[in-house]
N, C-alpha and C positions, 0 to 999 in steps of 0.2 A: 504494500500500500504506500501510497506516496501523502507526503508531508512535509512541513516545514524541519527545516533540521531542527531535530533532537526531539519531533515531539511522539508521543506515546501512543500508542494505539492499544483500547485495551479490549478484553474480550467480553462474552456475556456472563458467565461465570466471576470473573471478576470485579463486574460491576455489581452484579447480585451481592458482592462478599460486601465490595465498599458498603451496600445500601441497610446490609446487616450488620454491619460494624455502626454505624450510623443508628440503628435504633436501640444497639446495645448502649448508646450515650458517647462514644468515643468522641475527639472532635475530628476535622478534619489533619491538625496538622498530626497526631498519632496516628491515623488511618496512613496520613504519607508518609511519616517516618518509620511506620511497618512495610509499607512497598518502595522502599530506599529510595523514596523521590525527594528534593530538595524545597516543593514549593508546596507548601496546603492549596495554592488556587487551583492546583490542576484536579485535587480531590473535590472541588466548590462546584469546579465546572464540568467535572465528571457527571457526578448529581443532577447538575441544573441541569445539563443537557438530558438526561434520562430521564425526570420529571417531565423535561416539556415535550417528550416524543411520546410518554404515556399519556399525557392531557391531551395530545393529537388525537390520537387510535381510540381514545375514549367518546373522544370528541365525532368523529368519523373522516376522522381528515387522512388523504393518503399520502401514505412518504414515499418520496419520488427515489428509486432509486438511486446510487451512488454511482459515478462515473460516467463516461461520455458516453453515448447512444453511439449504437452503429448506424453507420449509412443505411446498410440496408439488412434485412432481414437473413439471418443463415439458412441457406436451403438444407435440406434432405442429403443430398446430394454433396453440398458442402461439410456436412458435419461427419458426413462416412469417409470423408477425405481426408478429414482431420483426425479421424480415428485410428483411420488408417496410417497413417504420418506416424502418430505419437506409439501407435503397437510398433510399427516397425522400429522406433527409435528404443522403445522397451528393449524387445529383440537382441537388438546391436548390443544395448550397454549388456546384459544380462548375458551374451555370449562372451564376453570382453571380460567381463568378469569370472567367469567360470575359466577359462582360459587362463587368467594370471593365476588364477588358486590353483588350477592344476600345475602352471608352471613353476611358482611358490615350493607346491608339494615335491616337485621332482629334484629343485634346486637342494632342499633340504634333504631329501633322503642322500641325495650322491656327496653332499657336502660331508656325512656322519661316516 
């Protein structure tokens, strides 16, 4: 994911933790200084931000995906292309690999 340097991206699990550290009483800058961050705001605006995405969905408002839109829609035909690509590229490394471990195994036994 892309960001401003240095900043945090955190997950959903995560957030759940902060929002029950949060009603156990902690405040924010113990919340950060358990997840070895240096600033309480980034735990402020953890929060706010998660509050105002559940007042949305409550609300019925839809959250518009993240990242740019494609031009155009993936066909059928394109994503079996793509499946195809990324097996084969599977493939390759997965034979590459078996291969140095056999040649690994050989190196060592003629070595002893």
């Amino acid at each position: 994911m892309a960001g401003k340097k240095g900043m945090k991206h955190f997950g959903e699990a995560i957030i759940l933790d902060v929002l029950e550290m949060k009603k156990q009483g902690k405040t924010h800058h113990e919340i950060a200084k358990y997840y070895g961050l240096d600033n309480k705001m980034v735990i402020k605006s953890l929060v706010c931000r998660h509050n105002h995405r559940q007042k949305q969905i409550k609300q019925g408002v839809s959250i518009n995906p993240k990242g740019r839109p494609r031009k155009q829609p993936v066909t059928m035909n394109e994503k079996l292309r793509l499946e195809n690509n990324r097996l084969k590229m599977e493939n390759e490394l997965l034979r590459n690999f078996l291969y140095e471990i056999e040649r690994g195994c050989d190196h060592q036994s003629n070595t002893e």
